[in-house]
C-alpha positions in Angstrom: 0.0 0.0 0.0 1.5 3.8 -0.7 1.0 6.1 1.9 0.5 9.2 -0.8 -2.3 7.4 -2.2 -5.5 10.0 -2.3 -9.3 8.7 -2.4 -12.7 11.1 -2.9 -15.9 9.6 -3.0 -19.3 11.5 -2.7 -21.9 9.0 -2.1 -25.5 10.0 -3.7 -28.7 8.9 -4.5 -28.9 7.4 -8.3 -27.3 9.7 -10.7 -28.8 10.2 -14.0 -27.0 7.9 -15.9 -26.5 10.2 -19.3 -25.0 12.1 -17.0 -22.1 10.1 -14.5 -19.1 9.6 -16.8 -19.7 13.6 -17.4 -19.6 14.3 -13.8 -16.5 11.4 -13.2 -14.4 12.9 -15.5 -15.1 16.7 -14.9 -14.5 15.9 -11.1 -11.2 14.1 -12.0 -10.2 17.2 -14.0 -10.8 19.4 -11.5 -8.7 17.8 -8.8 -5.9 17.3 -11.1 -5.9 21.3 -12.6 -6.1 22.4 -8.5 -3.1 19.9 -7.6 -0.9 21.4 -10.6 -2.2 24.6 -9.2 -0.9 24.5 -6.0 2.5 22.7 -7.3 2.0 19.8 -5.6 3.1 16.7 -7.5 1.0 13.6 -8.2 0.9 10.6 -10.4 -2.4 8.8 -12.1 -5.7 10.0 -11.1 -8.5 7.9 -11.9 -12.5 8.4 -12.3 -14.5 5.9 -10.8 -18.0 6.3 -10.6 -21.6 4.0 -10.0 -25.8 4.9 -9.5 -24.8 6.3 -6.2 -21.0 7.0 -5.9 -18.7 9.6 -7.7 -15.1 8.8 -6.6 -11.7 9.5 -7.8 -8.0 7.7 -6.7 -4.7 10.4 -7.5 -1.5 7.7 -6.8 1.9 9.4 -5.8 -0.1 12.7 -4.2 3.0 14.4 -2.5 2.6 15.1 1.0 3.1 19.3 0.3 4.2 21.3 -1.7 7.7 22.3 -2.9 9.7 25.0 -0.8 10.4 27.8 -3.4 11.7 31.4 -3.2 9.1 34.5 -3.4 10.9 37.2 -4.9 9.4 40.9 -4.4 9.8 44.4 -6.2 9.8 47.4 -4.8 10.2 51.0 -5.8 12.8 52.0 -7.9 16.6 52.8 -6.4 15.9 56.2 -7.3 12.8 56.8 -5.0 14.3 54.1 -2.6 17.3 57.1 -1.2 17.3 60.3 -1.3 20.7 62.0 0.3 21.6 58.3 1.3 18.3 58.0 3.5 15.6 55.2 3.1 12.8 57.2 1.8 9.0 56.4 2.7 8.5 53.9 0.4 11.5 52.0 0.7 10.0 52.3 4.4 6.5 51.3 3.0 7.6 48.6 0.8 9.9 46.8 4.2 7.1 47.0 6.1 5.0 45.6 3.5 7.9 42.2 3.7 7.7 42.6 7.2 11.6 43.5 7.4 13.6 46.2 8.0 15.2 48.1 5.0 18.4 47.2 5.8 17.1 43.4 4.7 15.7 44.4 1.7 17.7 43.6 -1.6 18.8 44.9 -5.1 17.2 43.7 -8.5 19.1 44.6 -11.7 16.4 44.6 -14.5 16.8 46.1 -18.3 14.4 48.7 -16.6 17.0 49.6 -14.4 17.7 48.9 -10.6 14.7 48.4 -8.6 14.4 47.2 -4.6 13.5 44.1 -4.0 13.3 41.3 -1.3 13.4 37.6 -1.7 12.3 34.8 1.3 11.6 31.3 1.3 8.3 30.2 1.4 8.1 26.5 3.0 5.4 24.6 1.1 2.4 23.6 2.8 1.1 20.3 3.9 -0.7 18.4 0.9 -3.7 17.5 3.3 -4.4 21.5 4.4 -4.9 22.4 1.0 -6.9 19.5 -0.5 -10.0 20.9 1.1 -10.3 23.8 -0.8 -9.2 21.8 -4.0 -12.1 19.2 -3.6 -14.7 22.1 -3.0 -13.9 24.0 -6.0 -14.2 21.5 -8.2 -17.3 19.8 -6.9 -18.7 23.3 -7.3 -17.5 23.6 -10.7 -18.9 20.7 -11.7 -21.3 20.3 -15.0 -24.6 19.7 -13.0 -27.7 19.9 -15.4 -29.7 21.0 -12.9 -29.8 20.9 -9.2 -31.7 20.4 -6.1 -32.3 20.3 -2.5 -33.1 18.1 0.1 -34.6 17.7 3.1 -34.2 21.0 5.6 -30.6 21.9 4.0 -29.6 24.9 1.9 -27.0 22.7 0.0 -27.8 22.3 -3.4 -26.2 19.3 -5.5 -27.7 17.0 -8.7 -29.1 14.5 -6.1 -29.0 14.1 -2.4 -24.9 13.6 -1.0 -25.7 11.1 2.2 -21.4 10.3 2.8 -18.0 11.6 2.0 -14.6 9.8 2.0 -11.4 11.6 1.8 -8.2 9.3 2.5 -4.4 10.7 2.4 -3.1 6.9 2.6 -4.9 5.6 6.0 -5.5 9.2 7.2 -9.0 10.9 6.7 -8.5 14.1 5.7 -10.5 17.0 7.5 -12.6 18.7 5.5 -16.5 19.6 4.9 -17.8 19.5 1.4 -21.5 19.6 0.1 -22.2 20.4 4.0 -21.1 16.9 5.3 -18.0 16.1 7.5 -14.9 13.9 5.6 -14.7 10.1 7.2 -13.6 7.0 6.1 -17.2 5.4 5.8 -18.6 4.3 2.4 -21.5 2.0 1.3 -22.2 -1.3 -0.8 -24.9 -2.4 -2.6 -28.1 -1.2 -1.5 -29.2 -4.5 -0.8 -26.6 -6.5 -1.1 -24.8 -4.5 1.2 -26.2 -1.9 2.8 -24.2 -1.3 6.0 -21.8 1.0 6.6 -18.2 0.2 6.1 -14.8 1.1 7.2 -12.3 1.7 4.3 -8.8 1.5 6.2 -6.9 2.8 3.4 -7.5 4.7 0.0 -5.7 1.9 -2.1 -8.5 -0.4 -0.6 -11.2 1.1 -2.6 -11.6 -0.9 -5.5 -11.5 -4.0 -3.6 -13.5 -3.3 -0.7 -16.7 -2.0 -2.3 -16.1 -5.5 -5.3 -16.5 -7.1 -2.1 -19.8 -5.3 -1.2 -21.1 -5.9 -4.6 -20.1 -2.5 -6.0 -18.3 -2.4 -9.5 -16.9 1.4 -9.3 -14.7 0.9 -12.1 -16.6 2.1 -14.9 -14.8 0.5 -17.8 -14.7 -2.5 -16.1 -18.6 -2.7 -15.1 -19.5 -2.0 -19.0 -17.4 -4.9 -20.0 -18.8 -7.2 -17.3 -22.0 -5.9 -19.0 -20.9 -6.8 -23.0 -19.3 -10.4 -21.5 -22.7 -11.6 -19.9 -24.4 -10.5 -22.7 -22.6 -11.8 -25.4 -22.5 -15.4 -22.9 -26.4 -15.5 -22.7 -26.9 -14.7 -26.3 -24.8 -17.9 -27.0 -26.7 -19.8 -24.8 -30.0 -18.3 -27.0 -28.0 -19.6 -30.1 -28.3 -16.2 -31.5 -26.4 -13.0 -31.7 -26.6 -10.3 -29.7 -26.8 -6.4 -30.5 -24.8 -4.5 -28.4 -25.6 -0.7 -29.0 -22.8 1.2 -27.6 -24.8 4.1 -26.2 -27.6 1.6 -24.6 -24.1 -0.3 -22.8 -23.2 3.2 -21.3 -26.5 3.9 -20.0 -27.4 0.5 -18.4 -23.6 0.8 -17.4 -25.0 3.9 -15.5 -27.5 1.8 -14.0 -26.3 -0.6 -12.4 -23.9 -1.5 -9.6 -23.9 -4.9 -9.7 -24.4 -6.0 -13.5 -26.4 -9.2 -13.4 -27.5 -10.5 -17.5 -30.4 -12.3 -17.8 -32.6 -13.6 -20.9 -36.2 -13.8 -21.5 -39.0 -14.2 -23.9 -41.6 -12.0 -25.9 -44.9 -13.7 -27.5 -43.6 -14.4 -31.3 -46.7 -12.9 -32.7 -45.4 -9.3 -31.8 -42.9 -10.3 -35.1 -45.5 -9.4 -37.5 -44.2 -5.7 -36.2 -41.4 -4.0 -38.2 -38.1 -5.4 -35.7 -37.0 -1.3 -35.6 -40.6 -0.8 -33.7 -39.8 -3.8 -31.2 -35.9 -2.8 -30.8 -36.7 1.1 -30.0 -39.6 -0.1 -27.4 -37.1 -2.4 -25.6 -34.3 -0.2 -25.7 -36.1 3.4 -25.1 -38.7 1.7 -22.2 -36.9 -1.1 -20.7 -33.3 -0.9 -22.1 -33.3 -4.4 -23.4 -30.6 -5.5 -25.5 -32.1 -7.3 -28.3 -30.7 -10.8 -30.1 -30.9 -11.8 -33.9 -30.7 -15.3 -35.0 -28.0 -16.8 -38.2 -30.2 -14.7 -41.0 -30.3 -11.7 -39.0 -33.5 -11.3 -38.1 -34.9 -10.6 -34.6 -35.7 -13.6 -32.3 -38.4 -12.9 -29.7 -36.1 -12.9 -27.2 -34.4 -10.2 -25.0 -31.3 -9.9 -22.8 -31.9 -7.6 -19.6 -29.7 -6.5 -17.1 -30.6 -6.6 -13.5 -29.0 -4.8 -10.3 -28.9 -7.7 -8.1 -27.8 -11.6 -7.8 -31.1 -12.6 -7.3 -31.6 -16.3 -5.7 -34.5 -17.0 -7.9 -33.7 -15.0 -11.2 -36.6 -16.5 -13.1 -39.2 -14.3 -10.8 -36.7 -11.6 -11.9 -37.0 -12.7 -15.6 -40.9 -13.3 -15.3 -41.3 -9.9 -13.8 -39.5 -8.4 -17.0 -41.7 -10.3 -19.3 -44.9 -8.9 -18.0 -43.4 -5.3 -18.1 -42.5 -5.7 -22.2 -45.3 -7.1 -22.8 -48.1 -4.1 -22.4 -44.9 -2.1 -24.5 -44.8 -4.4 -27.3 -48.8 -4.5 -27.5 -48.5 -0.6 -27.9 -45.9 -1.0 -30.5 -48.3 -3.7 -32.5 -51.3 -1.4 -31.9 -49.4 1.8 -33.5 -48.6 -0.4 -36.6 -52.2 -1.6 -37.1 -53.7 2.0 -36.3 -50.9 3.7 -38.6 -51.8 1.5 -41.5 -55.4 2.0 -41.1 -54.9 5.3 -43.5 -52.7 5.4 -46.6 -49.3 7.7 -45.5 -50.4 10.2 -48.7 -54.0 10.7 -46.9 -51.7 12.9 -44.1 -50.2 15.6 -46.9 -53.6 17.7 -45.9 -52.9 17.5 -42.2 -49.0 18.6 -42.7 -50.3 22.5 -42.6 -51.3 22.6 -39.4 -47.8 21.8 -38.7 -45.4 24.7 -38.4 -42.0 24.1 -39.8 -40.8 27.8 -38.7 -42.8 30.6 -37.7 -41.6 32.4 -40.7 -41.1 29.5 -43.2 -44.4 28.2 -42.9 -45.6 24.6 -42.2 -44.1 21.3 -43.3 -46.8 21.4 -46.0 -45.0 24.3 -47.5 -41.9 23.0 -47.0 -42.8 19.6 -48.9 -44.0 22.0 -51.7 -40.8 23.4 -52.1 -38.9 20.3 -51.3 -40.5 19.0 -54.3 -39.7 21.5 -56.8 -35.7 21.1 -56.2 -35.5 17.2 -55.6 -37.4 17.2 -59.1 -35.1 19.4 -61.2 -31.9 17.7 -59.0 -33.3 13.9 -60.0 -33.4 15.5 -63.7 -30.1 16.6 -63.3 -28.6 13.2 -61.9 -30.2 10.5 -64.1 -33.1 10.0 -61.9 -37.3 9.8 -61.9 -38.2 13.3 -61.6 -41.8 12.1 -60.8 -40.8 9.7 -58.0 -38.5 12.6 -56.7 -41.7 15.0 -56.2 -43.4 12.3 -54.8 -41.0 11.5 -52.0 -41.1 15.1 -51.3 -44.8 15.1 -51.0 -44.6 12.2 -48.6 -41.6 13.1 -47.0 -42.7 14.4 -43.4 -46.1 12.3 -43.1 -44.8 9.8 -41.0 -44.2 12.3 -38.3 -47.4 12.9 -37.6 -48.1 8.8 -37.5 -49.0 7.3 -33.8 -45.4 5.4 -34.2 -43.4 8.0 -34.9 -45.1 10.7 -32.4 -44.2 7.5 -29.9 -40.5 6.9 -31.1 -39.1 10.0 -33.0 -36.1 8.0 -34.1 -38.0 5.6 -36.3 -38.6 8.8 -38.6 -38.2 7.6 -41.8 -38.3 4.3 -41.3 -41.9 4.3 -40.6 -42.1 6.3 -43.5 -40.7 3.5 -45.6 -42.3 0.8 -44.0 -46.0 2.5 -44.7 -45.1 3.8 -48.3 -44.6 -0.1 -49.2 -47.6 -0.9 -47.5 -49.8 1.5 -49.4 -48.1 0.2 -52.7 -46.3 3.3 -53.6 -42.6 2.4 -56.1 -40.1 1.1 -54.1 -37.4 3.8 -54.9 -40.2 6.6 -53.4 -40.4 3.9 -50.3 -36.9 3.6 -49.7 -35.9 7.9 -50.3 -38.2 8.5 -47.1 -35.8 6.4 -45.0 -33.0 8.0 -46.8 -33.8 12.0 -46.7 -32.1 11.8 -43.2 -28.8 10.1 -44.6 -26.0 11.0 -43.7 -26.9 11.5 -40.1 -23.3 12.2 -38.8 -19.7 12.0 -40.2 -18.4 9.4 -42.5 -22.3 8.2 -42.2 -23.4 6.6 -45.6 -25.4 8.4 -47.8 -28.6 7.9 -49.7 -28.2 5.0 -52.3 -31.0 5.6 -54.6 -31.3 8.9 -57.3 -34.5 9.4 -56.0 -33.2 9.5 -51.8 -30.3 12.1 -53.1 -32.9 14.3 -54.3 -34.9 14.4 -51.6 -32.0 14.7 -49.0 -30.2 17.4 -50.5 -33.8 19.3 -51.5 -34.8 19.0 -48.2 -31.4 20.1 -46.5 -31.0 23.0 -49.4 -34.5 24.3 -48.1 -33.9 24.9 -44.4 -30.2 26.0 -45.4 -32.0 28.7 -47.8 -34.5 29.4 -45.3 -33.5 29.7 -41.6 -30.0 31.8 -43.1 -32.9 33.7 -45.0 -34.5 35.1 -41.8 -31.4 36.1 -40.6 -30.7 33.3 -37.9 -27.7 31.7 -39.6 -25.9 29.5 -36.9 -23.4 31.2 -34.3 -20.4 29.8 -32.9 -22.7 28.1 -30.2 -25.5 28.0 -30.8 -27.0 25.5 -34.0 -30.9 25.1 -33.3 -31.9 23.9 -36.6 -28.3 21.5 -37.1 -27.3 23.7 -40.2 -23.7 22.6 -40.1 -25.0 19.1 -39.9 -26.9 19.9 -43.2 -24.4 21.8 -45.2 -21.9 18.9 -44.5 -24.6 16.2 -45.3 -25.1 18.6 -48.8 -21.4 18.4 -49.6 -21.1 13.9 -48.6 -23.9 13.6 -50.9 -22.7 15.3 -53.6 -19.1 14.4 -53.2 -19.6 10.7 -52.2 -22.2 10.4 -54.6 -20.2 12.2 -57.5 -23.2 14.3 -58.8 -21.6 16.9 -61.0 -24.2 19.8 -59.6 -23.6 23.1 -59.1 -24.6 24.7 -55.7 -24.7 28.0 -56.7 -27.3 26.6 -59.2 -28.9 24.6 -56.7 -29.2 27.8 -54.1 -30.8 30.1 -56.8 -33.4 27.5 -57.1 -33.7 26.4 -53.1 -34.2 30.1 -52.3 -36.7 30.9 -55.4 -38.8 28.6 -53.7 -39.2 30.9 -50.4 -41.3 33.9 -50.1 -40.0 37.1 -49.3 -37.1 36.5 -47.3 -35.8 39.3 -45.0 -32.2 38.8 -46.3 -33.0 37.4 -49.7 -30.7 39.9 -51.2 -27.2 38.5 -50.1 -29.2 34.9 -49.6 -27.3 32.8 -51.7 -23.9 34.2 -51.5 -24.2 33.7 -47.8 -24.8 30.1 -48.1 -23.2 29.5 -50.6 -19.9 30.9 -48.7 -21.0 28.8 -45.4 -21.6 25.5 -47.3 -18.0 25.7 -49.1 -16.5 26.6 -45.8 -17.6 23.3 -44.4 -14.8 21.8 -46.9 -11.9 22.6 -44.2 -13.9 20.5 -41.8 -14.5 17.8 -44.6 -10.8 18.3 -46.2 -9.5 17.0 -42.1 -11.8 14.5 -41.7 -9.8 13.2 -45.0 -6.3 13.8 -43.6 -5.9 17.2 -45.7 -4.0 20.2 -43.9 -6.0 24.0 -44.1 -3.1 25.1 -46.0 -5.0 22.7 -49.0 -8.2 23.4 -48.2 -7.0 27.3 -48.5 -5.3 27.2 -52.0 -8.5 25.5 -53.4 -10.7 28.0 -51.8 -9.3 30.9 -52.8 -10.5 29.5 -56.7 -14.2 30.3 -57.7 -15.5 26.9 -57.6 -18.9 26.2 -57.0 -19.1 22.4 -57.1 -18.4 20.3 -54.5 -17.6 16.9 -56.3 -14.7 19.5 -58.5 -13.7 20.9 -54.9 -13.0 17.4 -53.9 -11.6 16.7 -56.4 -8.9 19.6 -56.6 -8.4 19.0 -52.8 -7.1 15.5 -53.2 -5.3 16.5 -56.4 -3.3 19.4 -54.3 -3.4 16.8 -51.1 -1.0 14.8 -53.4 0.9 17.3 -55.2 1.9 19.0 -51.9 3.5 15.5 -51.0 5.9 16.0 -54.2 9.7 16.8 -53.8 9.1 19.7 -56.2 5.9 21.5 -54.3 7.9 23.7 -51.9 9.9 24.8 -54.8 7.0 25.5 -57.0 4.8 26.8 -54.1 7.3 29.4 -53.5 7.5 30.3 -56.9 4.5 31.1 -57.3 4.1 33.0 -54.1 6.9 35.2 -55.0 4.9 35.3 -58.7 2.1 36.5 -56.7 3.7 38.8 -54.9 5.7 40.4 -57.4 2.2 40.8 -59.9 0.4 42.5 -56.8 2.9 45.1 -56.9 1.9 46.1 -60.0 0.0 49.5 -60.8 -1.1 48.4 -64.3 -3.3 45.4 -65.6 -0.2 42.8 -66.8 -0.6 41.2 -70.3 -0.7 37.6 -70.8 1.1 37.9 -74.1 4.5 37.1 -74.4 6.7 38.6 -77.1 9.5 35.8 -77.9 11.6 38.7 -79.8 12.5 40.8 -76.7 13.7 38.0 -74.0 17.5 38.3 -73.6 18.5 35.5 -71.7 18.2 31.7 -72.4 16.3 30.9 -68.9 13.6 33.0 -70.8 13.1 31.0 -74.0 13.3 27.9 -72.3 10.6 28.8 -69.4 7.8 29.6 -72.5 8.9 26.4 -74.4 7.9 24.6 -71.0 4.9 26.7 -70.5 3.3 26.0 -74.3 4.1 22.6 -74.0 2.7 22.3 -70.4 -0.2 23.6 -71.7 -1.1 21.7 -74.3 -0.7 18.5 -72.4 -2.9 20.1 -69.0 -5.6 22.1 -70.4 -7.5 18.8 -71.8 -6.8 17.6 -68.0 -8.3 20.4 -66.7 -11.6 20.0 -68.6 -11.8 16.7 -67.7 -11.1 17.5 -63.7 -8.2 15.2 -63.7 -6.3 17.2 -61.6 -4.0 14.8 -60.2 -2.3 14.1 -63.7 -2.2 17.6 -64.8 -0.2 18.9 -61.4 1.8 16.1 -62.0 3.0 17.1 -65.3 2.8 20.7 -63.8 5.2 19.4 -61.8 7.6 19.5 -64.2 8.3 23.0 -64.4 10.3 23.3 -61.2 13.3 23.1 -63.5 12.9 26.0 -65.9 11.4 28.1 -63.3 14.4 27.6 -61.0 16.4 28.5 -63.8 14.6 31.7 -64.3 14.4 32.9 -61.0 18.4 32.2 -60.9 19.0 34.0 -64.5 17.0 36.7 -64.8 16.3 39.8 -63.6 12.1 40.0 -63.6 12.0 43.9 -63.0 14.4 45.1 -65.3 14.8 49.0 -66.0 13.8 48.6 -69.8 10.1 48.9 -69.7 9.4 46.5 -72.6 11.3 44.0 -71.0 9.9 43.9 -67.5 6.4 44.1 -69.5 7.5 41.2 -71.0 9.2 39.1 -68.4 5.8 40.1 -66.2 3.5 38.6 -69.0 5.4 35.3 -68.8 5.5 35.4 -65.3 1.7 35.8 -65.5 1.4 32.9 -68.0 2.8 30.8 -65.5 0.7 31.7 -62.4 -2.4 31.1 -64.3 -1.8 27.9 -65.5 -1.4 26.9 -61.6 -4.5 28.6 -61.3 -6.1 26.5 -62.6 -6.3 24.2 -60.2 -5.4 26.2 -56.9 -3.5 29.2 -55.5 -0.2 27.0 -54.8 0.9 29.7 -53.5 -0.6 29.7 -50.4 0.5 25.6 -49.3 4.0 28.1 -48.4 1.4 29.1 -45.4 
């Protein structure tokens, strides 16, 4: 056991569970930014955290901090003496140190000679200090919202009922969250529900393991996967372990205990999604599929306690799902009861936005761009304006109004029913693809069209009424959308234009407070999303930024040119050519006058000259068919090539040279040369 070992663990009443690790984490940050703080040295510090504990371990915890030497400045020598006498505020400044002048020191500074005094401090015991550490960051915590208890003024995000603090075996003074530091913790609250006596902080793990408390948090959740995963196999089937469901029965429980039971098998005429969300939203089930992937009627549950007749436990669970599933079955029935299209009418008394009208009005619009985009991709225009039409009907469905993440699912699942195409079926599910990065996107011409429509509609809109998104604050996810807009396109490699697709988005709308700089706004906001995009791909800024500084307005050619330059900028000859052209650039800047592009062969008078235009026209002729065909890569390769003559150049000639002519002329070539680059990117700015 280490004596520097140091142990703080508020006991509670169940936390929620979405928010413990939060809490764990922010609390272990806290005591490890007021430790470096205060100087004091320490080694790991670990989170640990269950229902009704919060707890964190800090090994090697010195026992205080370091002596160190406090120096002091005082006036300046000048106002220190006057005739050789201590004036009053070298007096002042003593008395201030609690010393007589004649103890008091001289500091040389480049500001000149100052008086000064310099002591050492001794460093304070670790234990008098870790009181006011623990309280500050328990009151810095991220508490959602809190409350109070009982008679007491003390506020926290549940009831505190004990405190340990341990230095080693010693319990460390201290009142926090208006209770009194001991050495007493608690089990399992029925397991183990007396008090016990933790003798030292490196007991903590093993001492509450022993009173059926898991406070490791990482270790609980794969307890938690393991006995799953063991009773599936018992099931013969495979279970479905949704990450975020793991964390939140993981901040459930104490004592993870997996057990398996049964639902009737008629409830399989339901779509499995319906079944999976009820189990997981209501009861937080984890559901099993069999070898074809398709849901058994069975469930996996995970119970706080080793019960000594788990089948009442399992029984007990059965008759809770079962009332859950019935609701789920009766939604599908009642749902299908109407055709989905039989809803469009009740879509307008739904508001969208206050100023943007109902989802009605939305779907109207909706359905005028996915049209012309299905046109423009090779798609059925006419299935496109029907997805639209349908689009938002299933929210208003008993299912969805019951489970808001089966949006668009139900909306599939109906459209089949009421016989409508397949491709129209299958875009409803789609409109919300990509949800999230590296997400996939929508598969089918028809489910592109009605994602990006739909997206390029509340982009148009809400930046229309002026409430484009701030740094934090994103109510209507438009970053989400204008980087769904780009994966669609890119990933997709629809050749549109989003200017094009803007003009038509916002033509749509109806008088829009900012219509006049509408499209140049989004249009602006959507391309910026690239840098984003460009790192999710491994792509520096410095990429992102020479392609953006080109007037391209399609994001599949914007990809495009980023990976082309991506490469390129990996090439031996890049730096070289990057810095060319920046000093290009630079040196055309500085020009008063418009610099021609043509190049008179007759007035060069060095080699270096000749032989930089016979690179440039043959450069040319080999690139510019590259260029029209966007195959960057290749042409910046052969560009690429001209790190040679324009070497050769720089080292030869003189660019500004006094005869006007000739500088006109050297300009013009050097013009030539920073326009071919331009082609594909300012190169210049990869030297950034």
């Amino acid at each position: 056991m280490s004596a520097t070992t140091f142990l703080i663990e508020l006991g509670v009443e169940e936390l929620p569970p979405a928010a413990i690790d939060t809490l764990a984490d922010a609390l272990a940050d806290g005591i490890r930014r007021g430790l470096a703080d205060a100087e004091i040295g320490f080694g790991d510090v670990r989170a640990y955290a269950a229902p009704r504990r919060l707890a964190v371990q800090v090994a090697d915890l010195a026992e205080k901090q370091p002596d160190r030497v406090v120096e002091k400045r005082g006036p300046a020598l000048a106002a220190a003496y006057k005739d050789g006498q201590a004036t009053k505020a070298a007096e002042g400044f003593a008395r201030s140190c609690g010393v007589s002048v004649a103890d008091l020191i001289q500091l040389e500074t480049d500001k000149g000679t100052w008086l000064g005094y310099r002591e050492q401090q001794q460093g304070e015991p670790v234990a008098a200090l870790l009181p006011a550490i623990i309280k500050r960051s328990v009151a810095a915590l991220p508490v959602p919202k809190y409350m109070r208890w009982g008679a007491s003024r003390v506020e926290f995000i549940r009831p505190v009922h004990w405190l340990v603090m341990l230095y080693g075996s010693e319990v460390v003074p201290a009142t926090v969250l208006g209770l009194q530091a001991g050495r007493t913790t608690f089990g399992h609250r029925f397991h183990a529900p007396g008090p016990i006596e933790l003798a030292h902080a490196d007991d903590y793990l093993a001492v509450l393991e022993q009173a059926w408390v898991l406070a490791d948090r990482e270790r609980r959740r794969e307890r938690i996967r393991e006995q799953v995963l063991a009773e599936a196999e018992v099931e013969e089937a495979r279970a479905v372990i949704d990450e975020d469901l793991l964390n939140e029965v993981s901040g459930l429980v104490e004592w993870p205990v997996a057990l398996s039971g049964s639902f009737d098998e008629r409830f399989l005429d339901v779509p499995a999604e319906c079944l999976i969300s009820s189990m997981k939203a209501n009861q937080k089930y984890f559901h099993v599929l069999d070898d074809q992937g398709r849901l058994k009627p069975r469930f996996i549950t995970i119970a706080n306690i080793d019960s000594s007749d788990p089948q009442q436990v399992i029984e007990g669970n059965e008759r809770v799902i079962r009332p859950r599933l019935a609701d789920a079955a009766f939604f599908y029935d009642k749902d299908r009861s109407r055709p989905l299209a039989d809803r469009i009418e009740a879509l307008s008394s739904v508001v969208f936005q206050q100023q943007l009208g109902t989802l009605a009005d939305k779907a109207k619009r909706s359905a005028v761009v996915a049209a012309f985009i299905a046109e423009q991709t090779g798609g059925d225009a006419t299935q496109a304006r029907r997805a639209a039409e349908l689009a938002k009907c299933d929210l208003i469905t008993e299912m969805v109004l019951e489970f808001p993440e089966l949006q668009g699912i139900m909306g599939r699942y109906y459209a089949t029913h009421d016989g409508e195409p397949a491709e129209v079926a299958q875009a409803l599910e789609e409109q919300y693809l990509p949800r999230f990065a590296r997400d996939a996107i929508p598969a089918s011409r028809t489910g592109q069209a009605l994602a990006l429509a739909d997206r390029l509609d509340t982009l148009t809109g809400i930046f229309g009424i002026g409430q484009r998104p701030t740094g934090t604050k994103d109510p209507f996810a438009l970053r989400r959308a204008a980087i769904g807009v780009i994966s669609i396109l890119v990933k997709g490699e629809l050749d549109l234009d989003l200017r094009e697709l803007l003009d038509l988005a916002a033509a749509q709308h109806q008088a829009l407070p900012a219509a006049d700089s509408l499209v140049d706004d989004v249009l602006t906001y959507m391309l910026d999303r690239f840098r984003a995009w460009g790192q999710d791909e491994g792509i520096p800024a410095e990429v992102y930024l020479a392609v953006r500084a080109r007037p391209v307005t399609k994001p599949l050619d914007f990809a495009r040119r980023l990976r082309a330059v991506h490469a390129f900028a990996q090439r031996e000859e890049a730096a070289a050519l990057a810095a060319a052209n920046k000093r290009v650039s630079n040196i055309l800047s500085k020009q008063a006058d418009n610099v021609s592009h043509l190049v008179d062969a007759a007035l060069f008078q060095a080699p270096a000259e000749q032989a930089l235009l016979e690179a440039l026209i043959a450069c040319r002729q080999h690139v510019m068919p590259l260029f029209a065909e966007a195959r960057y890569h290749e042409a910046l390769d052969r560009l690429a090539e001209l790190r040679r003559p324009v070497d050769t150049f720089f080292d030869d000639v003189m660019v500004l040279a006094e005869d006007e002519a000739v500088r006109a002329n050297r300009l013009a070539l050097l013009a030539d040369l920073h326009a071919l680059f331009l082609e594909v990117a300012d190169i210049a700015l990869l030297q950034q």
